[in-house]
FIKOLZA-1660 file (N, C-alpha, C; in steps of 0.1 Angstrom, whole numbers, plus 5000, padded with zeros to 4 digits):
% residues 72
   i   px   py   pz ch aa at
   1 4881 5015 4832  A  X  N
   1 4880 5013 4847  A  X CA
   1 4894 5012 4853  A  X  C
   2 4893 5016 4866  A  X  N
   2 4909 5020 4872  A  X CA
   2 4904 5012 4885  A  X  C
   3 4918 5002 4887  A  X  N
   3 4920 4997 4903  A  X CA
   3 4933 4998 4907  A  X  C
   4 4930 4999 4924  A  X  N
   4 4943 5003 4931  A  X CA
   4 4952 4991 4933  A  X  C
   5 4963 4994 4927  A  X  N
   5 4981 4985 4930  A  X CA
   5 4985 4988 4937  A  X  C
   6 4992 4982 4951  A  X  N
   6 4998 4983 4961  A  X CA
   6 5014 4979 4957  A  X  C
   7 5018 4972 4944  A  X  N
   7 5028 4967 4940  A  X CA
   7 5038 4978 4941  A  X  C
   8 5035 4993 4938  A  X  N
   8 5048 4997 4941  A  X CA
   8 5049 5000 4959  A  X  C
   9 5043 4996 4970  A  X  N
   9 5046 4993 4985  A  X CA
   9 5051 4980 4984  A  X  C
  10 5053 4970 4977  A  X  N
  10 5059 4955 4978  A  X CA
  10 5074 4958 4974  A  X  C
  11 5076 4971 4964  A  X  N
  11 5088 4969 4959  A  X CA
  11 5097 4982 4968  A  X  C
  12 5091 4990 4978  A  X  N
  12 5094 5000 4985  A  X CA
  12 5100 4992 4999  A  X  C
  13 5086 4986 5003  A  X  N
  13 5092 4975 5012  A  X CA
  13 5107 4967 5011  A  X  C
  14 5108 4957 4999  A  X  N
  14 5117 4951 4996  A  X CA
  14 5132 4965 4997  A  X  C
  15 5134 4972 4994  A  X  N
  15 5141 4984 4987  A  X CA
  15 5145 4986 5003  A  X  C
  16 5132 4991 5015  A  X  N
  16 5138 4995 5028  A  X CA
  16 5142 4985 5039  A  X  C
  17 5145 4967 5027  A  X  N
  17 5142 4957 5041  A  X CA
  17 5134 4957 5050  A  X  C
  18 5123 4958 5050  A  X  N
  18 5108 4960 5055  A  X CA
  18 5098 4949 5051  A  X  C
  19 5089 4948 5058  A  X  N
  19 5080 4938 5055  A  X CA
  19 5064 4943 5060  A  X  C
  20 5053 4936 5057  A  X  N
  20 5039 4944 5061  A  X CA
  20 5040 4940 5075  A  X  C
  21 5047 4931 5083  A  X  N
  21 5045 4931 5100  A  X CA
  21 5052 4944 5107  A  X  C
  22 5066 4950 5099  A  X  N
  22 5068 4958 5105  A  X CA
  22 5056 4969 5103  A  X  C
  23 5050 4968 5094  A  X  N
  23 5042 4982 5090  A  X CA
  23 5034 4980 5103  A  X  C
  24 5025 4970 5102  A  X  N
  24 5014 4967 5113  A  X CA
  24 5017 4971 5125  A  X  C
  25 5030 4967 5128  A  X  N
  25 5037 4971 5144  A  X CA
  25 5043 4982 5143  A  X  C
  26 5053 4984 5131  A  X  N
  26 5055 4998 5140  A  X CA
  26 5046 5013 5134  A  X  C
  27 5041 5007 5122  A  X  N
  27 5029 5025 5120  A  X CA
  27 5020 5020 5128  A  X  C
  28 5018 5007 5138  A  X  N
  28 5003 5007 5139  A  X CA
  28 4993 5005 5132  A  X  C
  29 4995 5001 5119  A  X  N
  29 4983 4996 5109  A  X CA
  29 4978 4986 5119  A  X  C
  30 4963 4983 5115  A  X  N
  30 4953 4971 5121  A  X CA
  30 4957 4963 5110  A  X  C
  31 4954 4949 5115  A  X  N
  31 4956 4938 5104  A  X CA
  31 4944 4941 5099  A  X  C
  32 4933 4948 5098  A  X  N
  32 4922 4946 5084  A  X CA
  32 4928 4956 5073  A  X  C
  33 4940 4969 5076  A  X  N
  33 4944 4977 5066  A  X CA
  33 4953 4963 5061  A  X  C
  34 4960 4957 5069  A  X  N
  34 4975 4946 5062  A  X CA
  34 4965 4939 5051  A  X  C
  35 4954 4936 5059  A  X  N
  35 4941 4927 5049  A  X CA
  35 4938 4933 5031  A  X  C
  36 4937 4944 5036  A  X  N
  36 4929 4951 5029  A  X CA
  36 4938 4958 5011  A  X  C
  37 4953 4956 5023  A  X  N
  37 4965 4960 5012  A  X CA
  37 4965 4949 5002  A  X  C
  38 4969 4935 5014  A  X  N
  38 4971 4919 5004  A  X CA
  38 4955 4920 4990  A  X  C
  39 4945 4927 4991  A  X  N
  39 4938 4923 4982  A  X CA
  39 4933 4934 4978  A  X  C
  40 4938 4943 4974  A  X  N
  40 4939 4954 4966  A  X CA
  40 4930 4964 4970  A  X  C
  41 4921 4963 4983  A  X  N
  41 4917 4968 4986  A  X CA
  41 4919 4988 4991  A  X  C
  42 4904 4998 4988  A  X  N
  42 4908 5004 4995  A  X CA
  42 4912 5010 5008  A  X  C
  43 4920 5020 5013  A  X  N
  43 4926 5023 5027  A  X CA
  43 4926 5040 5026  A  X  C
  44 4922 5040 5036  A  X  N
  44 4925 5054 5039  A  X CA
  44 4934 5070 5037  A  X  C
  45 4929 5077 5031  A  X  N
  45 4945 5081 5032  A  X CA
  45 4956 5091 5040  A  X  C
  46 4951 5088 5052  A  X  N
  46 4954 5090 5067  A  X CA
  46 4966 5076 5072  A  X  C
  47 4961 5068 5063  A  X  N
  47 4966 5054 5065  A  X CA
  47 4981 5055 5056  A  X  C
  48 4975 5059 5044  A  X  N
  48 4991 5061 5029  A  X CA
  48 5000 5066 5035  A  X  C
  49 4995 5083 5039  A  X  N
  49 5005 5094 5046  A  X CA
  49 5015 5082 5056  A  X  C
  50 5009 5074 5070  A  X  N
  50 5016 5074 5077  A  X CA
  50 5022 5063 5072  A  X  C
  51 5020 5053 5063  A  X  N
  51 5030 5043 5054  A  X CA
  51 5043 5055 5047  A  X  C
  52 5039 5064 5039  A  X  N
  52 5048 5071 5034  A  X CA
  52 5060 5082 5042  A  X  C
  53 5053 5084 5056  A  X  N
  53 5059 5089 5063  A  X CA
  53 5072 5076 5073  A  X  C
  54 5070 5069 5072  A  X  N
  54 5073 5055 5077  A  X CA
  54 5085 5050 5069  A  X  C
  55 5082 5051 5058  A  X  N
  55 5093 5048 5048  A  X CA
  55 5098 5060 5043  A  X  C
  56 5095 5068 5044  A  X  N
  56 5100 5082 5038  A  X CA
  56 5103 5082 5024  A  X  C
  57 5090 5080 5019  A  X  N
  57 5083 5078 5003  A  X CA
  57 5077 5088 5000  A  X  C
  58 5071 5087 4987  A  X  N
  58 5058 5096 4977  A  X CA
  58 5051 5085 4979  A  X  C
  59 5035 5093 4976  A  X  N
  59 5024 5083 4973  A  X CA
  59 5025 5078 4960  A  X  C
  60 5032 5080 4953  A  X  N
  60 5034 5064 4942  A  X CA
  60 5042 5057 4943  A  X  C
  61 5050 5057 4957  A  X  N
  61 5059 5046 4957  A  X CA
  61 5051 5039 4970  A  X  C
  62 5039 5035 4971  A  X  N
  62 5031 5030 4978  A  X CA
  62 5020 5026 4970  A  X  C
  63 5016 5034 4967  A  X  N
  63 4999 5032 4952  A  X CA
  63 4998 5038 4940  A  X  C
  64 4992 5029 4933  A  X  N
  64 4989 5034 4919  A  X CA
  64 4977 5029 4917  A  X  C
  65 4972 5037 4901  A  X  N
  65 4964 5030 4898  A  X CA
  65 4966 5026 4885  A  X  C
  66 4959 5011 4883  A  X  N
  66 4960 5006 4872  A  X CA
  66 4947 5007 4864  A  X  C
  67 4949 5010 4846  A  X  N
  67 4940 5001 4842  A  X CA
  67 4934 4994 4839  A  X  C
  68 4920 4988 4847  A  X  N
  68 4912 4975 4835  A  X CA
  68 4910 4971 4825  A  X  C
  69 4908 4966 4817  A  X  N
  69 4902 4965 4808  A  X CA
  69 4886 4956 4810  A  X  C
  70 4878 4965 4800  A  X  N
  70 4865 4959 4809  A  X CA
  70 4853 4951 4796  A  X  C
  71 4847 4942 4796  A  X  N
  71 4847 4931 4789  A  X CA
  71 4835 4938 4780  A  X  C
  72 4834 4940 4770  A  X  N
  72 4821 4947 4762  A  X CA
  72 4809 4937 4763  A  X  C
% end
């Protein structure tokens, strides 16, 4: 089973001195995407593009996916 990591956007952020309030304010994310990022949730990807175009990234330096391991 595969879930989405936001961890490489924590370390893109940190990298452009950026933080998720600039995201909110200046791409205009809604705080339920800010919500949605903090808990691994899915987001749009109308939403990634304009994070990636914002930081002037790739989509894996915003998401991946990881791994589960799933309990037999």
């Amino acid at each position: 089973m595969m879930k989405l990591s936001y961890k490489p956007l924590e370390i893109t952020l940190i990298k452009n001195d950026k933080t998720k309030t600039d995201l909110r304010n200046e791409v205009k994310l809604s705080p339920t995407i800010i919500a949605k990022i903090a808990k691994g949730e899915t987001i749009s990807l109308s939403s990634i593009m304009k994070i990636c175009e914002y930081l002037d990234c790739d989509v894996e330096d915003v998401v991946e996916f990881v791994k589960v391991e799933q309990d037999a």
